[in-house]
C-alpha positions as CSV (number, residue, x, y, z in Angstrom):
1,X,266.8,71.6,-10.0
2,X,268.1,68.2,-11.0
3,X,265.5,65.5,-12.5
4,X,265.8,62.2,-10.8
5,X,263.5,58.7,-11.8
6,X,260.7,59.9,-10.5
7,X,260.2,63.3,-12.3
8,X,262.2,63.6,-15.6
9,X,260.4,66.6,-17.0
10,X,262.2,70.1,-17.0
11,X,261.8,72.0,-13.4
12,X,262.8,75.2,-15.1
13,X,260.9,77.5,-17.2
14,X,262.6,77.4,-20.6
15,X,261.0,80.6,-21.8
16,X,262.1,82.5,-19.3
17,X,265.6,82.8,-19.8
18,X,268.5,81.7,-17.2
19,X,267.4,82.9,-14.1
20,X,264.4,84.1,-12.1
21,X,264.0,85.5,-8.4
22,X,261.3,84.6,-5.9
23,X,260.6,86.5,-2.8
24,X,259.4,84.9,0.4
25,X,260.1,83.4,3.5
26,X,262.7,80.4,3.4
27,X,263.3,78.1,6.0
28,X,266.3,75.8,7.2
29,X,267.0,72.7,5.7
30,X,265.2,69.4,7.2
31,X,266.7,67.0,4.9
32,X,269.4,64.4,6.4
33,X,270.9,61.6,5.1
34,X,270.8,59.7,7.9
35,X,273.0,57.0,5.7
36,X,275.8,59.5,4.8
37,X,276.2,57.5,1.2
38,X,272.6,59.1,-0.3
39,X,270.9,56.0,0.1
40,X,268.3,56.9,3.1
41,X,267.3,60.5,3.1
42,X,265.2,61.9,6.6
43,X,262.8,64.9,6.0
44,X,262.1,66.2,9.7
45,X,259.2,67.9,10.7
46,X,259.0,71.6,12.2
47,X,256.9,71.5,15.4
48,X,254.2,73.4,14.0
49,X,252.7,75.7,12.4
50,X,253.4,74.9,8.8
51,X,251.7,72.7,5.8
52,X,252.7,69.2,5.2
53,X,254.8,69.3,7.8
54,X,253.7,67.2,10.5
55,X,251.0,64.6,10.3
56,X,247.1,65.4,10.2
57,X,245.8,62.7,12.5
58,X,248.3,62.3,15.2
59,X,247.1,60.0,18.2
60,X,247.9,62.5,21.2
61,X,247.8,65.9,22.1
62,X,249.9,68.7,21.5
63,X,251.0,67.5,17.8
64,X,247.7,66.3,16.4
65,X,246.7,69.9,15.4
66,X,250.4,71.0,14.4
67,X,249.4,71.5,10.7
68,X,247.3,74.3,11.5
69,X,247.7,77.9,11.7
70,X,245.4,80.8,12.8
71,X,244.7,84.2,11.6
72,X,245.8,85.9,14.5
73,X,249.9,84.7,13.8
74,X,249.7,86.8,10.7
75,X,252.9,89.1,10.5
76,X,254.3,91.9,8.0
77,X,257.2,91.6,5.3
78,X,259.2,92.7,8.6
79,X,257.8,90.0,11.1
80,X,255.6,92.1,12.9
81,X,252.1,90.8,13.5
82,X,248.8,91.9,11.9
83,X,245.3,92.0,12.5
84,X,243.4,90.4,10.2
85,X,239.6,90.3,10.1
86,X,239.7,87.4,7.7
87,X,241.4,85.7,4.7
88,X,240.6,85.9,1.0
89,X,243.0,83.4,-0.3
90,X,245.9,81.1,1.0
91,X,248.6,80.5,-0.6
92,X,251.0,77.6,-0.2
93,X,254.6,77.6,-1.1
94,X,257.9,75.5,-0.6
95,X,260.1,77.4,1.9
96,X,262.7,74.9,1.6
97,X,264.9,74.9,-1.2
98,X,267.0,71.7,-0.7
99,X,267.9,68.8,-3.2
100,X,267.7,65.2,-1.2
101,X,269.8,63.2,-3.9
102,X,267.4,60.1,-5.2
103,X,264.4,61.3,-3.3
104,X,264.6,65.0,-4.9
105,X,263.9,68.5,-4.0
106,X,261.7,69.0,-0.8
107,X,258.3,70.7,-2.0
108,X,255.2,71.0,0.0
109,X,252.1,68.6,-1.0
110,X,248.7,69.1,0.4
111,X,245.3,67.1,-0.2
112,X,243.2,69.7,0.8
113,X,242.7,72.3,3.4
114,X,240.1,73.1,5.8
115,X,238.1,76.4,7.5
116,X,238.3,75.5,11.1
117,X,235.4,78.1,12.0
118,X,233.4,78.2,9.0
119,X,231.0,80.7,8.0
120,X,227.8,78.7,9.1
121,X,224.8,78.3,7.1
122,X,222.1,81.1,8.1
123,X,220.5,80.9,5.4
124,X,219.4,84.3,5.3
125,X,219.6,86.1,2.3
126,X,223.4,87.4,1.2
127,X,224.5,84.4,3.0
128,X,225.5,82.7,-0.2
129,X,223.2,82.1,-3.3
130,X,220.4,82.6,-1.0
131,X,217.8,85.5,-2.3
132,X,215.0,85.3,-0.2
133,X,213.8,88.4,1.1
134,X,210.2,88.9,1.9
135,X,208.5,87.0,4.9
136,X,206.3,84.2,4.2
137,X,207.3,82.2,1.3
138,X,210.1,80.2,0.3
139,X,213.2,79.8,-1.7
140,X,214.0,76.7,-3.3
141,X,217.6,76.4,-5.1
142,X,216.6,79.1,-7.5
143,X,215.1,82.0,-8.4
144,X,213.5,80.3,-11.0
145,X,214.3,76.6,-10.2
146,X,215.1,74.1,-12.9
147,X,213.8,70.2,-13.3
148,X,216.3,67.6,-11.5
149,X,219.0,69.4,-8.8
150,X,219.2,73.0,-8.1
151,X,222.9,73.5,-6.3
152,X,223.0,76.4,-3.9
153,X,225.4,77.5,-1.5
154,X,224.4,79.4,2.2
155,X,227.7,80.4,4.0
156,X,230.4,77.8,3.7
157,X,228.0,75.0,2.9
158,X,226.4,73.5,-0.1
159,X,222.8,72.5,-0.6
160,X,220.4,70.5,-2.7
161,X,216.7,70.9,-4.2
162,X,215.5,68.7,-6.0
163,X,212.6,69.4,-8.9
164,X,210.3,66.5,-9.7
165,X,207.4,67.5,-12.4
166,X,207.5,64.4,-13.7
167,X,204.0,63.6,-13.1
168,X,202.3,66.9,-14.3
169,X,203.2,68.9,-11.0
170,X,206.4,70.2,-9.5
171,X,207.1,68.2,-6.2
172,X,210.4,69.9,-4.5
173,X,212.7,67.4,-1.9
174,X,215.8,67.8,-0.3
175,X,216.3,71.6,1.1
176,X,214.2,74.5,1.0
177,X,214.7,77.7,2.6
178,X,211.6,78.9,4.4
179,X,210.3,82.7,5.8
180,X,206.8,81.4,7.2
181,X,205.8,82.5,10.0
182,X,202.8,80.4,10.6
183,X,202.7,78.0,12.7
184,X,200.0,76.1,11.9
185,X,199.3,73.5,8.8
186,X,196.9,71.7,7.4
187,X,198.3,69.0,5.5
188,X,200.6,68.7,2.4
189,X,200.2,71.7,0.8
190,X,201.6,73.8,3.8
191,X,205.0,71.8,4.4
192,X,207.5,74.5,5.0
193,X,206.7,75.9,8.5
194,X,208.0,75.5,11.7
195,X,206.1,74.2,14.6
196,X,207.2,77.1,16.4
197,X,206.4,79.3,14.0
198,X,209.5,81.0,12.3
199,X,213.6,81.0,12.0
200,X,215.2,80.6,15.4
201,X,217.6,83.5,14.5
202,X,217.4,86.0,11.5
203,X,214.3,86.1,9.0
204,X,214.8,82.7,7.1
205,X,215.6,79.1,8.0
206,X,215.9,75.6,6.1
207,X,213.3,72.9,5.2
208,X,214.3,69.5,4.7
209,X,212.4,66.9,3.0
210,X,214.0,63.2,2.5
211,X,214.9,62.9,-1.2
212,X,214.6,59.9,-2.8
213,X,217.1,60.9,-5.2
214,X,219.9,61.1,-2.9
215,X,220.3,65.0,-2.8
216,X,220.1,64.8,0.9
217,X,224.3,65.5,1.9
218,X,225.5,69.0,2.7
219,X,228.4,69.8,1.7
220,X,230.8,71.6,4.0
221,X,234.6,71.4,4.6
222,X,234.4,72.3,8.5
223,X,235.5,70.9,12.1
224,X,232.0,70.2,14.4
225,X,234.4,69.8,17.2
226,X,234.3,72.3,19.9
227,X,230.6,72.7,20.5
228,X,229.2,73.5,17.3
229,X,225.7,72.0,15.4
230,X,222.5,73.1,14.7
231,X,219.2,74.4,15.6
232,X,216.4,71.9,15.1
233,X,212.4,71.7,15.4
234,X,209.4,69.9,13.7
235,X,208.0,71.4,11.0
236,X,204.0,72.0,11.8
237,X,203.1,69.5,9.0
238,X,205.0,66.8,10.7
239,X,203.4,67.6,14.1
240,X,199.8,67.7,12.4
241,X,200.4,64.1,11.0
242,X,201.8,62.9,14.6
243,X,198.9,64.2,16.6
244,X,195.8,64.3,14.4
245,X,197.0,61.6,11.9
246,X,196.9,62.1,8.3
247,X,196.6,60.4,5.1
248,X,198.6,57.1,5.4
249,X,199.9,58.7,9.1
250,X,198.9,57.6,12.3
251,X,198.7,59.2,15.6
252,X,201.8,59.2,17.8
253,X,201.0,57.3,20.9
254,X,203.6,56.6,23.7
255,X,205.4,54.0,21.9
256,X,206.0,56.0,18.5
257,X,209.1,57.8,17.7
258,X,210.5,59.7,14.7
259,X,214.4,60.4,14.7
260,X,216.7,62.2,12.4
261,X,220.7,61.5,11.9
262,X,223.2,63.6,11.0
263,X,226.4,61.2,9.7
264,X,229.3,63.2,9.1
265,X,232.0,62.1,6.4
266,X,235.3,62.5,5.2
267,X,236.9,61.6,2.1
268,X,234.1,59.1,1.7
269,X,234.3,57.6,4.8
270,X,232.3,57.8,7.9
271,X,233.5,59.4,10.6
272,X,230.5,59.5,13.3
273,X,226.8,59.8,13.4
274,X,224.4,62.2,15.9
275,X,221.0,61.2,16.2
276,X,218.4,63.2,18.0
277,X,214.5,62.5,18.5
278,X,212.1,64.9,16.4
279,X,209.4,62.9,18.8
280,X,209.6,59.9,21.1
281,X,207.7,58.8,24.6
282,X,204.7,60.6,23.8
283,X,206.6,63.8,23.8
284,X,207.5,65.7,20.4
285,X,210.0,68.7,19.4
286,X,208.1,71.9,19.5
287,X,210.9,74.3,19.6
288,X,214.6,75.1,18.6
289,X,216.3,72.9,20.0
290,X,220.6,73.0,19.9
291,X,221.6,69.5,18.5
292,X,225.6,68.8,19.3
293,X,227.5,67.4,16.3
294,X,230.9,67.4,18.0
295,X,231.2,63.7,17.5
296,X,231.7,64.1,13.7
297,X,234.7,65.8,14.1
298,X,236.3,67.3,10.5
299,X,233.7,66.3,7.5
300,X,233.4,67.4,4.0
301,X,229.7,66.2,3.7
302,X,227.4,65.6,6.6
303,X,224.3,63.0,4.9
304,X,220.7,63.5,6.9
305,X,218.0,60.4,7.1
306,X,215.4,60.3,9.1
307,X,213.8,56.9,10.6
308,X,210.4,56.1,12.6
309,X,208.1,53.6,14.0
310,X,205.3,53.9,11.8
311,X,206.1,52.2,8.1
312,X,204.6,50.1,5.6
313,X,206.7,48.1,3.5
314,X,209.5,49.4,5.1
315,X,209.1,53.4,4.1
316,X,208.3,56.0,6.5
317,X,204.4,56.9,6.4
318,X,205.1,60.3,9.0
319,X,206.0,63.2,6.6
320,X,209.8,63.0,6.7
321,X,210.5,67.0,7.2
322,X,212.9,68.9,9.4
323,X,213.5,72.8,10.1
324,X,217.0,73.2,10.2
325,X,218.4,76.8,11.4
326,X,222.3,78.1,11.9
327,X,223.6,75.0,10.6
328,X,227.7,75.3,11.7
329,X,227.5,77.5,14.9
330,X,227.7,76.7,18.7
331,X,225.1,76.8,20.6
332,X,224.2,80.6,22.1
333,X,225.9,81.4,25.7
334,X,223.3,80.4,28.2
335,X,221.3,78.6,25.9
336,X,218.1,76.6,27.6
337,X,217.3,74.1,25.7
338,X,213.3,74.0,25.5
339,X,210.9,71.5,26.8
340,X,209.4,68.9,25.0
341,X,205.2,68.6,24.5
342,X,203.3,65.8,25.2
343,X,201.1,64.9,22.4
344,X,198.1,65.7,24.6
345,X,199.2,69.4,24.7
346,X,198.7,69.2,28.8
347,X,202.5,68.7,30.3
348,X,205.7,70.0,29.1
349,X,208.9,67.8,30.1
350,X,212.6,66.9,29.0
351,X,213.6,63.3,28.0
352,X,216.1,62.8,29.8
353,X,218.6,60.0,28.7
354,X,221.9,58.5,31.4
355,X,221.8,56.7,33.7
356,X,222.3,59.6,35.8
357,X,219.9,61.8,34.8
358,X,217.0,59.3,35.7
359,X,216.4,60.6,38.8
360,X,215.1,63.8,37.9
361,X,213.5,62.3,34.2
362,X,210.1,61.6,36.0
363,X,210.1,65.9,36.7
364,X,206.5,67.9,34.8
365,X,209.5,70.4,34.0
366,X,212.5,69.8,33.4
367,X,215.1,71.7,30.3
368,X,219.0,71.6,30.2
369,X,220.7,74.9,30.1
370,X,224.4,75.5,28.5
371,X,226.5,77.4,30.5
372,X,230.5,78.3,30.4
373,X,231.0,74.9,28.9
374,X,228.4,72.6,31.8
375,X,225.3,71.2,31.3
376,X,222.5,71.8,34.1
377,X,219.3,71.0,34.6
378,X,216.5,73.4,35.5
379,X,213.0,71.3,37.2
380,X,210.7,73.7,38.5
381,X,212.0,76.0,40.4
382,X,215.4,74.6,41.3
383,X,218.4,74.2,39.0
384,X,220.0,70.7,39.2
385,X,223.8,69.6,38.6
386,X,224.0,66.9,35.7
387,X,224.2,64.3,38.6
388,X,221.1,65.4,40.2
389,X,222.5,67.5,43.0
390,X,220.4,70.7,43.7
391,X,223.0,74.2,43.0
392,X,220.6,77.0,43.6
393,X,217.1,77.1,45.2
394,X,214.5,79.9,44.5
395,X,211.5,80.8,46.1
């Protein structure tokens, strides 16, 4: 391989003699010199299906997903295709093997590569680091956690704990995976249950608890797009605070509101934000509830904060806790997504946001339901189109 100004080191490997043999796949050349005097070299791109070949973030469909490849186009030495029930490794090679004068050899570059269905964060136990196995208790980075950040990993995502004994006593933020069962607290000392009492799926769920440290980011190389998020609820000592008040806490009235946001990144740059209300309009969360976070597209690191109506000095004074469950995955087929609770415990309903929806908002009952892709609302007894148009009646 000739050196040119841009790479003067030896290609070949000097201790290996004067030849070697490779075995693989190789492809056409691509490189044209559009000038015909070596001056202004062209690499053109396949139409998919190979890496660093055509753009990542093209504007318009079909070529904007033309640097990915699935599982199922796996073939043989002799072409024929596989089935493959997953991938261990990838590995990424030139299949070119053309010199482009000046500009030098053509050689595949990549940044970095994504899962495009990752294994989503269960956070049961053998779904990662995670080793919690019994039923009501917790798990928190560690078998045996250390001061400062515990780093953990549940399916294809990375989590925080943080340890704080500075002050005689070990205070835990960030995330904390959770077995309770009850659903029931009585302050502080009980922070890890659901409202609802338990995981939405599976034995364990997550905890999190605003960090003032800043160990608040997951870490996950994955594509939201097509449907997928996360179940959500209030944990019990949140909903305690909100309805009883407690400590600096005051009781939720109509006006009140507490909302977490998930604000998805990549490459250190923001690339959407989903917000959804734990409590607002005198209603509050007291179920799994699917939360959408289509909008934030491919990420490497999705940050959670939380925000509220009642502060002093500008800091939250509601407990800032979440229950987090099946952090990666879709929503199930046929999902209904559960009503809200009025703070007064008597009347269950849905908030219902669009201007569209308004007409049926004012409804006692009222609860979306997934299904093949369309949203529909179920009041009462009838089952509503998302533009308020009854589809099926029942007696």
């Amino acid at each position: 391989m000739p050196k040119n100004t841009f790479h003067k080191q030896d290609y070949f490997p000097l201790w290996l003699g004067d030849s070697i043999s490779f075995t693989g796949t190789i492809m056409a050349n691509n490189g044209v010199d559009e000038s015909g005097t070596g001056s202004y070299y062209v690499s053109y791109c396949l139409d998919w299906g190979y890496a660093d070949d055509q753009p990542n973030e093209l504007p318009q469909e079909p070529k904007m997903h033309a640097s990915e490849f699935k599982i199922d186009w796996a073939v043989d030495a002799d072409g024929n295709p596989v089935h493959l029930d997953g991938i261990q490794f990838v590995k990424v090679y030139t299949a070119i093997n053309q010199y482009n004068g000046w500009l030098g050899e053509c050689s595949t570059e990549i940044l970095d590569a994504f899962d495009l269905h990752p294994y989503a964060a269960t956070f049961e136990s053998g779904n990662g680091d995670v080793t919690l196995s019994k039923k009501d208790t917790v798990w928190q980075g560690a078998d045996e956690p250390v001061a400062g950040v515990n780093s953990w990993q549940s399916g294809g995502c990375r989590f925080a704990t943080y340890l704080d004994n500075l002050w005689g006593a070990d205070y835990y933020y960030a995330f904390t995976v959770s077995s309770e069962t009850d659903s029931v607290s009585t302050g502080w000392e009980q922070p890890y249950r659901s409202v609802c009492g338990g995981a939405y799926a599976g034995q364990n769920f997550c905890v999190w608890n605003e960090d003032f440290y800043g160990n608040d980011t997951i870490f996950a190389a994955a594509d939201f797009s097509g449907g997928k998020g996360v179940m959500v609820t209030n944990t019990a000592y949140t909903v305690l605070a909100m309805i009883d008040g407690y400590c600096m806490a005051k009781t939720f009235t109509n006006d009140d509101y507490l909302q977490l946001s998930f604000i998805g990144f990549r490459h250190g740059e923001p690339t959407d934000t989903v917000s959804f209300f734990l409590a607002e309009k005198g209603t509050y969360v007291h179920d799994w509830t699917f939360v959408d976070l289509s909008r934030l597209g491919k990420v490497d690191a999705v940050l959670l904060t939380i925000d509220g109506s009642d502060k002093t000095t500008g800091y939250l004074n509601t407990p800032t806790y979440a229950a987090l469950d099946n952090f990666g995955l879709p929503a199930a087929d046929d999902y209904i997504e559960p009503a809200r609770v009025r703070f007064d415990g008597e009347t269950a309903i849905e908030i219902v946001h669009g201007e569209d929806m308004d007409k049926i908002s004012n409804s006692t009952f009222a609860r979306k339901i997934f299904h093949n892709g369309n949203i529909f609302i179920l009041r009462g007894a009838n089952a509503y189109n998302i533009l308020g148009h009854i589809i099926n009646k029942h007696n």
